[in-house]
ZATI-923231 format. One record per residue: x, y, z of N, C-alpha, C, CB in turn; residue in three letters; chain. Coordinates in steps of 0.2 Angstrom, whole numbers. Last residue first. Glycine has a CB too. Layout:
{{X Y Z} {X Y Z} {X Y Z} {X Y Z} 'ala' 'A'},
...
END
This chain:
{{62 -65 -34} {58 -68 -38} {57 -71 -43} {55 -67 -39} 'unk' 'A'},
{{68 -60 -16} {69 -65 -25} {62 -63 -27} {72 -75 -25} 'unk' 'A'},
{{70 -46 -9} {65 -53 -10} {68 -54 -17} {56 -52 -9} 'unk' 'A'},
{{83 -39 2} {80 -41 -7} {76 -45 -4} {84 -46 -13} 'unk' 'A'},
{{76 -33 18} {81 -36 15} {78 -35 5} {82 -45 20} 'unk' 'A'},
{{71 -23 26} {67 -20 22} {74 -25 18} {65 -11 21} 'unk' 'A'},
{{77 -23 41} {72 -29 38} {71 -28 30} {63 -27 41} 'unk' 'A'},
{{80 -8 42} {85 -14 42} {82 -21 40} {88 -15 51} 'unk' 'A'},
{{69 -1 41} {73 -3 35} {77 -7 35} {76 1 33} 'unk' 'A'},
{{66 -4 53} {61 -2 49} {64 -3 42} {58 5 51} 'unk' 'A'},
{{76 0 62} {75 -9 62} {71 -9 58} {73 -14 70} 'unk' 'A'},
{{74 14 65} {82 11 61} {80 3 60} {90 11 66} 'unk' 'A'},
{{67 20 73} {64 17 68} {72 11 63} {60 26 61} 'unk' 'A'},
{{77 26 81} {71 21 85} {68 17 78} {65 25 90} 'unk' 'A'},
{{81 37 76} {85 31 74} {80 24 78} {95 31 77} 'unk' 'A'},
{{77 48 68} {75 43 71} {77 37 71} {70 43 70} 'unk' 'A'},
{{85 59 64} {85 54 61} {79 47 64} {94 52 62} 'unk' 'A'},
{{79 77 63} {81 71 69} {83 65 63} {74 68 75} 'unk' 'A'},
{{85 86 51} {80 85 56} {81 77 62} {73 85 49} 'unk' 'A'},
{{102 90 46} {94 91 46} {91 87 52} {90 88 39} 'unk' 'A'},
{{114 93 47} {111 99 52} {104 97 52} {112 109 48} 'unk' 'A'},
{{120 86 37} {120 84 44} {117 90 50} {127 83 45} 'unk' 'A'},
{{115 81 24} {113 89 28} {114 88 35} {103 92 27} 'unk' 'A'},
{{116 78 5} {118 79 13} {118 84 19} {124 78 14} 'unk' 'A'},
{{101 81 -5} {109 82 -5} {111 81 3} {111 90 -9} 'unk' 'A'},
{{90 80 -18} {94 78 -11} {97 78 -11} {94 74 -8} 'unk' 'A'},
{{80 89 -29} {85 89 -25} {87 87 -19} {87 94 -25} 'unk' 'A'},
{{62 90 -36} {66 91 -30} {73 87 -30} {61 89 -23} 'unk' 'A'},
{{60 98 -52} {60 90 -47} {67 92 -41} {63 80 -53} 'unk' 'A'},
{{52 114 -51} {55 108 -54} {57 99 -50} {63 112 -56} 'unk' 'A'},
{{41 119 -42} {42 120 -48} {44 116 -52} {45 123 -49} 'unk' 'A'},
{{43 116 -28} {36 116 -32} {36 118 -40} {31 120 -29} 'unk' 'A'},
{{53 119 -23} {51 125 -24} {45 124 -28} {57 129 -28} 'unk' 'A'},
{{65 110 -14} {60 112 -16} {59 118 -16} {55 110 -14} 'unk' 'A'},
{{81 99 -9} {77 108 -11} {74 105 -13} {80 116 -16} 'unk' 'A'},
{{79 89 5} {78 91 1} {76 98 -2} {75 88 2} 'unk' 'A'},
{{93 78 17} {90 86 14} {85 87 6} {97 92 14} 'unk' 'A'},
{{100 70 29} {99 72 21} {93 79 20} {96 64 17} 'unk' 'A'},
{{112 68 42} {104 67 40} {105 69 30} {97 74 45} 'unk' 'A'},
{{122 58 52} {122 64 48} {114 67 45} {126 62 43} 'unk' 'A'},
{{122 42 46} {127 47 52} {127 55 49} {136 44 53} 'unk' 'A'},
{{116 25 45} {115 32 46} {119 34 49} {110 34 49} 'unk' 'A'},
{{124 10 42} {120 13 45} {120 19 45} {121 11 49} 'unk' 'A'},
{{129 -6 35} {129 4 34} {124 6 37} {127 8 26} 'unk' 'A'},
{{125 -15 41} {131 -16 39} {132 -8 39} {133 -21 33} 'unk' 'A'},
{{111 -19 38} {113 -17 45} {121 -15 46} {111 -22 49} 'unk' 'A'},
{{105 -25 30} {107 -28 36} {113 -27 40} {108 -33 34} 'unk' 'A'},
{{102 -14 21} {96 -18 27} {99 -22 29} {90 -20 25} 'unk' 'A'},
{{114 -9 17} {109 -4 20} {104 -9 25} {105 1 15} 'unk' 'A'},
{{120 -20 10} {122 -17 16} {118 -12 18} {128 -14 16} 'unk' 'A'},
{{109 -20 -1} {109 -25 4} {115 -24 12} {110 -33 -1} 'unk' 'A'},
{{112 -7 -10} {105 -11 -2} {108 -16 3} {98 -17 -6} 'unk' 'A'},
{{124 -12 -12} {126 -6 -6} {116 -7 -2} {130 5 -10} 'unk' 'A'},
{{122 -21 -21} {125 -21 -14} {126 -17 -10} {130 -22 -12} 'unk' 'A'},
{{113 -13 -30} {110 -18 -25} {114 -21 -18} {107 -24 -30} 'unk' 'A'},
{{124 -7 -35} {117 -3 -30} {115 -8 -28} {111 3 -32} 'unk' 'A'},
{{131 -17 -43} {134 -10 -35} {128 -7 -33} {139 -3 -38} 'unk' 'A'},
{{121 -23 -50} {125 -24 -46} {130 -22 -39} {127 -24 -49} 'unk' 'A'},
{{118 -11 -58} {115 -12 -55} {116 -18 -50} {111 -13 -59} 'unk' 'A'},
{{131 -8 -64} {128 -4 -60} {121 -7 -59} {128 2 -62} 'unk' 'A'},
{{132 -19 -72} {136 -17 -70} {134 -12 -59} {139 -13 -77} 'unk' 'A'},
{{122 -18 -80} {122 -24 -74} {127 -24 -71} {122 -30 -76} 'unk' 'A'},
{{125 -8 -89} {119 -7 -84} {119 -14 -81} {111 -5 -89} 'unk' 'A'},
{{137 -15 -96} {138 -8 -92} {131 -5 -85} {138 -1 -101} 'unk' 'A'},
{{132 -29 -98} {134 -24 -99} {136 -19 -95} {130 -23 -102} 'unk' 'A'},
{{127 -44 -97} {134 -43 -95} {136 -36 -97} {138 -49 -97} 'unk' 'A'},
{{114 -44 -99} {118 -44 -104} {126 -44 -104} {115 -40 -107} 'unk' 'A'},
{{104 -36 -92} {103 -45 -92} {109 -48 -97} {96 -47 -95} 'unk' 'A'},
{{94 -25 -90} {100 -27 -94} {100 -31 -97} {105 -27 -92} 'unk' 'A'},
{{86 -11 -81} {85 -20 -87} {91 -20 -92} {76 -20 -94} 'unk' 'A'},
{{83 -7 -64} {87 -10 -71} {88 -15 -76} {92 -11 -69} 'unk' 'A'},
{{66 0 -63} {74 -3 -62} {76 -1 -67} {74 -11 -60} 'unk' 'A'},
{{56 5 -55} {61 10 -56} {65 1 -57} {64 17 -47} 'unk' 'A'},
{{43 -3 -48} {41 2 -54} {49 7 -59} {35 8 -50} 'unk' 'A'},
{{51 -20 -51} {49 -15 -46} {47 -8 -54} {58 -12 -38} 'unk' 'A'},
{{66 -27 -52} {60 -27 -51} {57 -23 -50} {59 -30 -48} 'unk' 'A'},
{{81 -25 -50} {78 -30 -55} {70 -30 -56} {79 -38 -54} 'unk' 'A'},
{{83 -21 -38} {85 -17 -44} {83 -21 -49} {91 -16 -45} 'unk' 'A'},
{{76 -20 -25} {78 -25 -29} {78 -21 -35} {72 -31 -28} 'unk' 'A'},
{{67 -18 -11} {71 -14 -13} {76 -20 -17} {73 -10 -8} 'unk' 'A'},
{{50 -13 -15} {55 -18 -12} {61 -16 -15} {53 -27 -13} 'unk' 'A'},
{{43 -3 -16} {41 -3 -8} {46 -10 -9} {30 -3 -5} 'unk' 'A'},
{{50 13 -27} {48 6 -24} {46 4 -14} {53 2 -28} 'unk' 'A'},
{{53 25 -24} {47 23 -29} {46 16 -27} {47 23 -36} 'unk' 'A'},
{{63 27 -18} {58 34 -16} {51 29 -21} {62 44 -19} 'unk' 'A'},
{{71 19 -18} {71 20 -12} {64 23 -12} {78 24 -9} 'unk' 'A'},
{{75 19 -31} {72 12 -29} {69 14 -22} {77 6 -28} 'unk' 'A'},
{{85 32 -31} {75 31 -33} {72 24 -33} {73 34 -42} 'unk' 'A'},
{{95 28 -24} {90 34 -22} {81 33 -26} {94 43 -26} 'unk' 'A'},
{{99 19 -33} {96 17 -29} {92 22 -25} {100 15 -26} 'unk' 'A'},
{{101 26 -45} {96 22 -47} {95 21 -39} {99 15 -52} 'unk' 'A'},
{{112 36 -40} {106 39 -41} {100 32 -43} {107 45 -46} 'unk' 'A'},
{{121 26 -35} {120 31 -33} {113 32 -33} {123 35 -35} 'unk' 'A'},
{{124 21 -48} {122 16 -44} {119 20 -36} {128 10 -44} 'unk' 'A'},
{{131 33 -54} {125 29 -58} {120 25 -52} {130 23 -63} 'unk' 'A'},
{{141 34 -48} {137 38 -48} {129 35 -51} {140 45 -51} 'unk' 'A'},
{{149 23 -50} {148 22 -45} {141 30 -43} {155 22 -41} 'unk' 'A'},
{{150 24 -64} {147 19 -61} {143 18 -55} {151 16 -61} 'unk' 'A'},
{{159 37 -64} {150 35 -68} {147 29 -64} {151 32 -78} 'unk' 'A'},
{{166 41 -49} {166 36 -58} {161 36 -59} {169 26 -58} 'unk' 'A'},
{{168 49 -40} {174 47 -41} {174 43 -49} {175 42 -33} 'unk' 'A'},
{{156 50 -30} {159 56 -36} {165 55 -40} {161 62 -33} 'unk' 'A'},
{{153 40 -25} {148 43 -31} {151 48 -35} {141 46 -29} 'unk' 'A'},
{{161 42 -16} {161 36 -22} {160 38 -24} {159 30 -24} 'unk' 'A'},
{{152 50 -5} {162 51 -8} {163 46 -15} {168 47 -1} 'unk' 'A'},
{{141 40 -4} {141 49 -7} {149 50 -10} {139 56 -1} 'unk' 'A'},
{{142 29 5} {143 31 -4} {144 37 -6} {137 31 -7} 'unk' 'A'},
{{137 32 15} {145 28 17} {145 29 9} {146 17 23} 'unk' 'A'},
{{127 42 19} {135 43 24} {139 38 21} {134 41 33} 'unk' 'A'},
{{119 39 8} {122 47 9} {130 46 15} {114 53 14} 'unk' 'A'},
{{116 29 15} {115 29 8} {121 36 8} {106 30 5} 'unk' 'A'},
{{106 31 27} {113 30 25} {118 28 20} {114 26 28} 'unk' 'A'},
{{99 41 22} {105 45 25} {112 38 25} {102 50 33} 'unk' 'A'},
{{91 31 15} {92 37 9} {100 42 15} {81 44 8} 'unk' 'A'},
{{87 25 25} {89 23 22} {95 26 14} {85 21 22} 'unk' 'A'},
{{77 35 33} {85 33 35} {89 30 30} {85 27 41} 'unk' 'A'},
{{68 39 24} {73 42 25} {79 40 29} {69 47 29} 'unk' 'A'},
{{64 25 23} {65 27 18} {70 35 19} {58 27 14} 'unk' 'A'},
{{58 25 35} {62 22 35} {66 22 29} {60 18 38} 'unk' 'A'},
{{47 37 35} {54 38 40} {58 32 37} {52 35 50} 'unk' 'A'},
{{44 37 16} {45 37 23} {48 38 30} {45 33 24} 'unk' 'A'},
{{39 45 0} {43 43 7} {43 40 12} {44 46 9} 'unk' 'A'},
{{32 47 -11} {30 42 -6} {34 39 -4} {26 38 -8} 'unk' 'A'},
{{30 63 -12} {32 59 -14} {30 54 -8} {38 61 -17} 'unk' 'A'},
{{25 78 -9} {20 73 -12} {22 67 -16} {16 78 -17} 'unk' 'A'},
{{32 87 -5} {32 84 -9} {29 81 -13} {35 83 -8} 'unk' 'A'},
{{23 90 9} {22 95 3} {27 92 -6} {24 105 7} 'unk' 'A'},
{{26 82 18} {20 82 13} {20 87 7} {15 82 17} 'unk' 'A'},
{{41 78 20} {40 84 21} {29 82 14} {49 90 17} 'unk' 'A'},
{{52 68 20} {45 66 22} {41 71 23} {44 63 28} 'unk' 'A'},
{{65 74 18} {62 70 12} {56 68 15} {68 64 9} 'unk' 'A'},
{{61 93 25} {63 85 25} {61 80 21} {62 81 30} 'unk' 'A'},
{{68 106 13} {63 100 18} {65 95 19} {56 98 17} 'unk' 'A'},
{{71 121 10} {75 115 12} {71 112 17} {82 117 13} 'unk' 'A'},
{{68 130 -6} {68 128 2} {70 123 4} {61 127 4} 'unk' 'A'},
{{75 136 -20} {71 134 -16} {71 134 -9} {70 129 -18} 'unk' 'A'},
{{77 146 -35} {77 148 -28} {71 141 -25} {74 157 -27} 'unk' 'A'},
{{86 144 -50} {78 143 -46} {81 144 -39} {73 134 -47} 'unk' 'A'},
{{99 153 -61} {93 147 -57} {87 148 -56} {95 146 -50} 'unk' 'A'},
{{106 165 -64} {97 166 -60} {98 161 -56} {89 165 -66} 'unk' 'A'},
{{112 162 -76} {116 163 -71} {110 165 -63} {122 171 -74} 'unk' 'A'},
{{114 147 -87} {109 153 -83} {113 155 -76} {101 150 -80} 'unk' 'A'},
{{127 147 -97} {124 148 -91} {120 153 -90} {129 148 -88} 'unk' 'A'},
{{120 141 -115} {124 145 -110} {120 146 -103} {127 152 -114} 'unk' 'A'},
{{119 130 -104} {124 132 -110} {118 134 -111} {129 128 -114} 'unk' 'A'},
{{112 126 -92} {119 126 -90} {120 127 -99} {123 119 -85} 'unk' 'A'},
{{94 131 -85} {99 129 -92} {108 130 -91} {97 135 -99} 'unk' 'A'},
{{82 127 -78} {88 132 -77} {92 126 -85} {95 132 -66} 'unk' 'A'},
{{74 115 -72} {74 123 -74} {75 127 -75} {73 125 -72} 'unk' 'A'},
{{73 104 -76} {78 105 -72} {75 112 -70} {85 105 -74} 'unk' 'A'},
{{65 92 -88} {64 100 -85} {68 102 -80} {58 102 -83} 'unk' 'A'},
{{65 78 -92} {56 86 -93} {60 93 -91} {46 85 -83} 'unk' 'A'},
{{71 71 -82} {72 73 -89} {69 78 -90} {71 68 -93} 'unk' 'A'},
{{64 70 -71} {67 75 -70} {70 79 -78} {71 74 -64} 'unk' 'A'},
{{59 57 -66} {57 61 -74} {58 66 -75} {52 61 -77} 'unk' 'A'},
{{64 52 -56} {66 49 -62} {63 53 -69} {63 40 -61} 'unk' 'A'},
{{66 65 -43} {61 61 -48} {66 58 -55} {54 66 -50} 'unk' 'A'},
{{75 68 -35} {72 61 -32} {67 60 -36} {68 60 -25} 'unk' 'A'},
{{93 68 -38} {89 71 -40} {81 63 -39} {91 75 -47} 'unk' 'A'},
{{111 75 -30} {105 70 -35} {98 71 -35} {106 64 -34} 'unk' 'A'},
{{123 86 -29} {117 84 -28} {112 78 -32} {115 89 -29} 'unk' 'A'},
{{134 95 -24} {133 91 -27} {127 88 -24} {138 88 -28} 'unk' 'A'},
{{139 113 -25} {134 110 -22} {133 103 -26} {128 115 -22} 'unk' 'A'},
{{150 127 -20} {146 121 -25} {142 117 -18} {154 114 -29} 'unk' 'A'},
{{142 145 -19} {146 140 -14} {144 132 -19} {143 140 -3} 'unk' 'A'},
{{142 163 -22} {140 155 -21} {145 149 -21} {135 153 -27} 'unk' 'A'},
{{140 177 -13} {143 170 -14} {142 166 -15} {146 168 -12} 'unk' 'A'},
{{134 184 -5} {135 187 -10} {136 182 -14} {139 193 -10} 'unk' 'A'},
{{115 182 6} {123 182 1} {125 184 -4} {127 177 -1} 'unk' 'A'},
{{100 181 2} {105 190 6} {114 189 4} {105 188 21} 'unk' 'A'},
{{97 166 3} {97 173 2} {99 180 7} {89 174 2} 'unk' 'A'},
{{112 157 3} {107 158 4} {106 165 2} {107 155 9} 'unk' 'A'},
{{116 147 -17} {119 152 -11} {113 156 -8} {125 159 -13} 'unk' 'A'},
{{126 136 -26} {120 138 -22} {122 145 -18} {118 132 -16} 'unk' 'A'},
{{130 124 -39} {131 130 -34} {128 133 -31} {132 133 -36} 'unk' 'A'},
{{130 110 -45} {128 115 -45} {130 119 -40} {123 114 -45} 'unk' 'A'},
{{130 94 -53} {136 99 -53} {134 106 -51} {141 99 -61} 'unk' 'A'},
{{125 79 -49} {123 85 -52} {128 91 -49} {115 87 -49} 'unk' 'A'},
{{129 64 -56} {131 67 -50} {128 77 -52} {142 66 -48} 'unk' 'A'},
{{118 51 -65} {126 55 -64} {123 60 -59} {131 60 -72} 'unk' 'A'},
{{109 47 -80} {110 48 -72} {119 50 -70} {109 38 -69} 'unk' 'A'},
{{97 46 -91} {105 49 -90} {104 47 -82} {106 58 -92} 'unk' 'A'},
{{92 29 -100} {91 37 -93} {99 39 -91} {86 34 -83} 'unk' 'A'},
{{85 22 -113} {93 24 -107} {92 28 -105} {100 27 -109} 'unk' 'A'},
{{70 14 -108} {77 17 -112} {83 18 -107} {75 25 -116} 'unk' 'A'},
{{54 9 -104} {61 6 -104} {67 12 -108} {61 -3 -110} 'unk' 'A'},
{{41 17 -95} {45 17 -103} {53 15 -101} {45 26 -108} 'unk' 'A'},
{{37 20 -82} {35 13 -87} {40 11 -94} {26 14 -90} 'unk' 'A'},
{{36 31 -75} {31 29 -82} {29 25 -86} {33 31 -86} 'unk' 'A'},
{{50 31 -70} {41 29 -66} {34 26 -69} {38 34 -64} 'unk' 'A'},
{{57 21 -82} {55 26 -76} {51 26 -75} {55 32 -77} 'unk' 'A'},
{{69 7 -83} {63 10 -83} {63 15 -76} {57 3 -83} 'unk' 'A'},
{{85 5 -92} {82 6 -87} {73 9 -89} {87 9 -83} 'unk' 'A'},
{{102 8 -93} {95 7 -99} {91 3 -92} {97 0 -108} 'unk' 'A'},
{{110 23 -90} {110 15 -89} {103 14 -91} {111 13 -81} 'unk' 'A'},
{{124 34 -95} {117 34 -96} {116 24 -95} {116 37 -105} 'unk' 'A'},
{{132 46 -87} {131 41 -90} {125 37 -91} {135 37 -88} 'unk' 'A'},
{{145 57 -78} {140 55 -81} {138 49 -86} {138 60 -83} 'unk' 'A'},
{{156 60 -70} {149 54 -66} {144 53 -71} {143 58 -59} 'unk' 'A'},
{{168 66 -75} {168 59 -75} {164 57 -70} {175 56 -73} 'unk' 'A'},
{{162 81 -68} {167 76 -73} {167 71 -71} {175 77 -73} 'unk' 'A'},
{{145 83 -62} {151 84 -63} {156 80 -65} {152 87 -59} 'unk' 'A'},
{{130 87 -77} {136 85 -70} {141 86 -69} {139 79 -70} 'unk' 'A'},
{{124 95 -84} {123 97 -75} {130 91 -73} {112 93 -71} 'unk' 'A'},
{{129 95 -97} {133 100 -96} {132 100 -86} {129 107 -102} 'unk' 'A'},
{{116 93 -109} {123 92 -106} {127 96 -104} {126 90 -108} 'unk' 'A'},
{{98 96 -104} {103 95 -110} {112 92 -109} {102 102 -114} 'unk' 'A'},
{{102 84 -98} {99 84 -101} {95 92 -102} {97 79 -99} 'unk' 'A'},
{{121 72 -99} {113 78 -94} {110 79 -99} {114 86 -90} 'unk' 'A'},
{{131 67 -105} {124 64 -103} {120 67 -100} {125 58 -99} 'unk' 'A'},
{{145 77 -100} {141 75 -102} {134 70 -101} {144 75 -106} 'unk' 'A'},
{{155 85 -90} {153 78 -91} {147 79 -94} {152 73 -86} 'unk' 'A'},
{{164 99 -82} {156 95 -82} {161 89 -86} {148 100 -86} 'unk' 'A'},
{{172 108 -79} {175 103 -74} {166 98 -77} {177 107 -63} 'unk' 'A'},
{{159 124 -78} {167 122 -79} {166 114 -73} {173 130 -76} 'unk' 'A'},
{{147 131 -69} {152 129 -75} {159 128 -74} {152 134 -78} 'unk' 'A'},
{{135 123 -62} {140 128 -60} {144 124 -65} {144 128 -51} 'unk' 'A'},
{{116 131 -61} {121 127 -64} {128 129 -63} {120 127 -70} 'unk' 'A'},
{{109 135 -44} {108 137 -52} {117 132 -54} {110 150 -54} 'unk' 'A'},
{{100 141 -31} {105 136 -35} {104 135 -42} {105 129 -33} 'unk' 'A'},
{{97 151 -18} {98 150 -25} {103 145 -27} {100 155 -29} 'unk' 'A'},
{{85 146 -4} {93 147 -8} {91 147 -13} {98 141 -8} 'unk' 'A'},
{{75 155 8} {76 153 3} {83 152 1} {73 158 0} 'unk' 'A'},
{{69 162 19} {73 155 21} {74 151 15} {70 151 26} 'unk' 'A'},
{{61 171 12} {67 172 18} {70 170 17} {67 172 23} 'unk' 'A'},
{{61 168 -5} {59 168 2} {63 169 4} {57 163 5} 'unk' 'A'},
{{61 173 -22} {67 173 -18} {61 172 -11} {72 180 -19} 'unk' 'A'},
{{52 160 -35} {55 169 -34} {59 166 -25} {47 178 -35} 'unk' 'A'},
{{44 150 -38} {54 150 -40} {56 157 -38} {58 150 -49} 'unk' 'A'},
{{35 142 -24} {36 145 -33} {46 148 -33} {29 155 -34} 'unk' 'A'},
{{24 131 -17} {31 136 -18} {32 140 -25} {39 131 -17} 'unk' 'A'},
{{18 115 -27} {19 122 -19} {26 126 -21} {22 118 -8} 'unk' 'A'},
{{16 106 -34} {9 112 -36} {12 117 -30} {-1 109 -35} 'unk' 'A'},
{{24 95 -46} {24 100 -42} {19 107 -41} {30 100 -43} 'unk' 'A'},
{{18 81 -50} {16 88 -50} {19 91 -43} {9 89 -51} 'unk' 'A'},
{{24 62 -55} {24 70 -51} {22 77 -51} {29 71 -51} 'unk' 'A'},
{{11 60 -69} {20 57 -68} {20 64 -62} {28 58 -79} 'unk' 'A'},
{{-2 50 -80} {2 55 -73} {9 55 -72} {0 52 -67} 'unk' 'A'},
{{-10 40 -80} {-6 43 -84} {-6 49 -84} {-6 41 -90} 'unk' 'A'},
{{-17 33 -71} {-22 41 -74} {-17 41 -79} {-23 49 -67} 'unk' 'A'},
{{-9 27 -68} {-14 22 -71} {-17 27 -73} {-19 18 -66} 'unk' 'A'},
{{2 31 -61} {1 29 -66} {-4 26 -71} {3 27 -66} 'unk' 'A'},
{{-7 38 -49} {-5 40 -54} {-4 39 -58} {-3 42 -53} 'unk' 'A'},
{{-9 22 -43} {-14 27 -45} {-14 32 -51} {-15 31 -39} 'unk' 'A'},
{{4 24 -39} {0 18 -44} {-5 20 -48} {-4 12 -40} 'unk' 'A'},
{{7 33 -29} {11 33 -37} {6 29 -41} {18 29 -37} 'unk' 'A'},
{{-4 27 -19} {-4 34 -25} {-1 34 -30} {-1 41 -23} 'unk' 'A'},
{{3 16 -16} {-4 18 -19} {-7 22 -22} {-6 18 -16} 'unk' 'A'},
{{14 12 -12} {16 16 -18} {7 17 -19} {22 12 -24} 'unk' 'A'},
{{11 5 0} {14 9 2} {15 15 -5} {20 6 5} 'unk' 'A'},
{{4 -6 0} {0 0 0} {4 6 0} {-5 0 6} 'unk' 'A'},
END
C-alpha cells in the first residue's frame, strides 16, 4: 500500500506535480543554479554533471518506458538569500522524470537558477512516497557512498538508481519494481545495477548505517534535489530496524 498513490497516478497517466512554492526569492530561501566548468556530459541538456559521473543506464522510469536514462552526480552552486557568494553544491535528484525540465539551463549559463527551500524528504508538501524508514535509508546511503559517487560514472550511476528504488519502490531489488534496471547482458547497466543492489543489501542488514541526515530543495516547480545535511531534522533512529528488515526478496 505503500506506492498507492504513485499507482494510482500511473494508471491516470500521470507522472509527479509539483503544485507548492514558486521560484522567486523567500526568507529562508537558496539559489541554485548550474556551476560551470569541470562538467561531463549525458545531462539533459549536457553539461549538469560533474566530470567523470555522467552516463546513461538502460532502465525503466516511473512511467514505465524502458530506455537509457541519463544519471550522474549534479554539478551545482548555491547560495542563501542575502549572500553574496556561491558555494558548490553536489546533488542528486528524487524524480526519475526530471528529464522534462531542471529549470535552469547550464549552456549557455543561466546565471538566475531557481530559488528553493529546504525540507525533509517526508515533508508532505512533496507529495512523494517517502517514509521515516525510507529516510534513514536514503541518509545511510548518503553517509558511506556519497564520496564514491563522485569518483566514476558507475559508481554515480548506482547512486542515483538506488535513491530512486528507495523513493518509488516498496521492495528494494533493482531487477523489479516500478524503477529498475533492465539489462541482463553482462553490460555496463548490470554493472551498476550490481553495485546498488550491494550497497542495499548493506543498508538492510545493517552493515551501513545512518550518520548525519539528508535534505531536500523544493520549490514546487522543478524536481526536488537531495543532497547531505548533517544539520537536518532528527534521524529517528528508533525506527532504524524499519529498514534494516526492508532485506531483497527474490523472484
Amino acid at each position: 500500500m505503500k506506492r498507492l498513490v504513485f499507482a494510482l497516478g500511473i494508471l491516470g497517466g500521470i507522472t509527479p506535480a509539483y503544485t507548492w512554492g514558486s521560484a522567486i526569492p523567500l526568507p529562508d530561501s537558496i539559489q541554485v543554479r548550474d556551476r560551470v566548468g569541470g562538467e561531463t556530459g549525458f545531462g539533459t541538456p549536457d553539461g549538469y554533471y560533474a566530470d567523470g559521473t555522467g552516463s546513461r543506464v538502460r532502465g525503466t522510469a516511473i512511467d514505465g518506458r524502458i530506455g537509457r536514462q541519463s544519471v550522474g552526480l549534479l554539478d551545482f552552486e548555491m547560495k542563501a538569500h542575502g549572500d553574496l557568494a556561491f558555494t558548490p553544491i553536489k546533488a542528486f535528484v528524487l524524480d526519475p522524470s526530471w528529464r522534462d525540465g531542471i529549470g535552469y539551463d547550464p549552456q549557455p549559463a543561466d546565471t538566475n537558477g531557481m530559488w528553493y527551500v529546504t525540507v525533509s524528504p517526508t515533508d508532505p508538501r512533496l507529495k512523494l512516497p517517502i517514509t521515516p524508514a525510507d529516510e534513514l535509508a536514503l541518509t545511510a546511503l548518503f553517509t558511506h557512498a556519497f564520496d564514491l559517487a563522485q569518483t566514476e560514472p558507475r559508481y554515480a550511476a548506482a547512486f542515483q538508481w538506488l535513491v530512486w528504488e528507495y523513493v518509488w519502490d516498496s521492495q528494494v531489488d533493482l531487477s523489479v519494481g516500478n524503477v529498475r534496471i533492465v539489462a541482463g547482458d553482462g553490460s555496463y547497466s548490470d554493472r551498476v545495477a550490481d553495485i546498488a543492489q550491494a550497497w542495499a543489501d548493506m543498508i538492510s542488514n545493517g552493515e551501513w548505517t545512518p550518520s548525519g541526515g539528508v535534505a531536500v530543495l523544493y520549490n514546487g516547480c522543478t524536481a526536488p534535489l537531495i543532497v547531505p545535511s548533517p544539520a537536518s531534522g532528527a534521524l529517528l533512529l528508533a525506527s532504524f530496524a524499519a529498514f534494516a528488515g526492508r532485506r531483497r526478496r527474490r523472484v
